[in-house]
N, C-alpha and C positions, 0 to 999 in steps of 0.2 A: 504494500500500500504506500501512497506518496505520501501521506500523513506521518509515517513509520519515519521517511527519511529527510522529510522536512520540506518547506517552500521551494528548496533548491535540487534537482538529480543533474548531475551532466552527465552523458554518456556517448557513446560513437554509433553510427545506426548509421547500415549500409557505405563506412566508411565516412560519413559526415559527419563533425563531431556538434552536439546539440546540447540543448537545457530545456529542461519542462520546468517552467514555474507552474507552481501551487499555493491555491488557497485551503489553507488549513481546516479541517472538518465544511470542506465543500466538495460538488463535484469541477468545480472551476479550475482548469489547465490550460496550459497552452506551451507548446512548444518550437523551437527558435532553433536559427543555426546562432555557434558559440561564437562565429567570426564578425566582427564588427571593423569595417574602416581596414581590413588586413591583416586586424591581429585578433588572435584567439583569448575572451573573454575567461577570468578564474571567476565566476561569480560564485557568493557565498550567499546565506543568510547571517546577517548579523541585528540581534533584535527584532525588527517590524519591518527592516527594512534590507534588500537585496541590493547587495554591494561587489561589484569589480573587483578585484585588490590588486590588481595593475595600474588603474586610474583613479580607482577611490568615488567611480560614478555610481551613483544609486536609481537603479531602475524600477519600473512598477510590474505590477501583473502583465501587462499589454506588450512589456516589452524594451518600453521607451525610457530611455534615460530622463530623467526628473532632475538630478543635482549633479554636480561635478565639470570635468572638462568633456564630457560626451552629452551634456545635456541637449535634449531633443534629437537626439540621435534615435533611431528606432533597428534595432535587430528585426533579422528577417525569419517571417512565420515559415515553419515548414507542414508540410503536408501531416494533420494527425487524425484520428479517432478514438473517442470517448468510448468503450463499450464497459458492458457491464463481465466480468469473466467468465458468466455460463455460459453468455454468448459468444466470445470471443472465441473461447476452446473449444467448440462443438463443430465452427469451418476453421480452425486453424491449429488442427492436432499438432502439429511438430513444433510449435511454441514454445522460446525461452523465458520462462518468469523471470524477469531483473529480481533482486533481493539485496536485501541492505545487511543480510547477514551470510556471511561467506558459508 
């Protein structure tokens, strides 16, 4: 569950490396490529708020940078879907669960 590993997962998917931001005890996601302007984005959760720590920009749900030296800067959406998992694994048996615990 994303709630398990927080507002922030990065991970690499079909070789692009990406971030799903999350809202906490919601079904609200969205996910982004990690590269911004050229460079590859370390976003964190720190408190309330999703933070870069290359630039120290703080971004929102949507995507878009809010404070810093990338503000109104916007990461780009990638292609996703919302399912629920009974549905998901009934067309797509050969499925890797992500998990936050090794």
């Amino acid at each position: 569950r994303l709630d398990a590993a927080g507002p922030v997962v990065s991970d690499t998917l079909g070789g692009r490396e990406i971030v799903v931001l999350h809202k906490k005890d919601s079904w609200l996601a969205a996910a982004f490529e990690r590269e911004l302007d050229g460079q590859k984005l370390e976003l964190a959760a720190h408190g309330d708020a999703i933070v870069d720590a290359k630039s120290g920009s703080k971004f929102n749900l949507a995507g878009v940078a809010v404070d810093g030296p990338l503000a109104g800067k916007k990461l780009v959406p990638v292609s996703y879907q919302l399912e629920e998992w009974y549905v998901w694994s009934t067309q797509h048996v050969g499925t890797t669960v992500w998990s936050t615990t090794p």
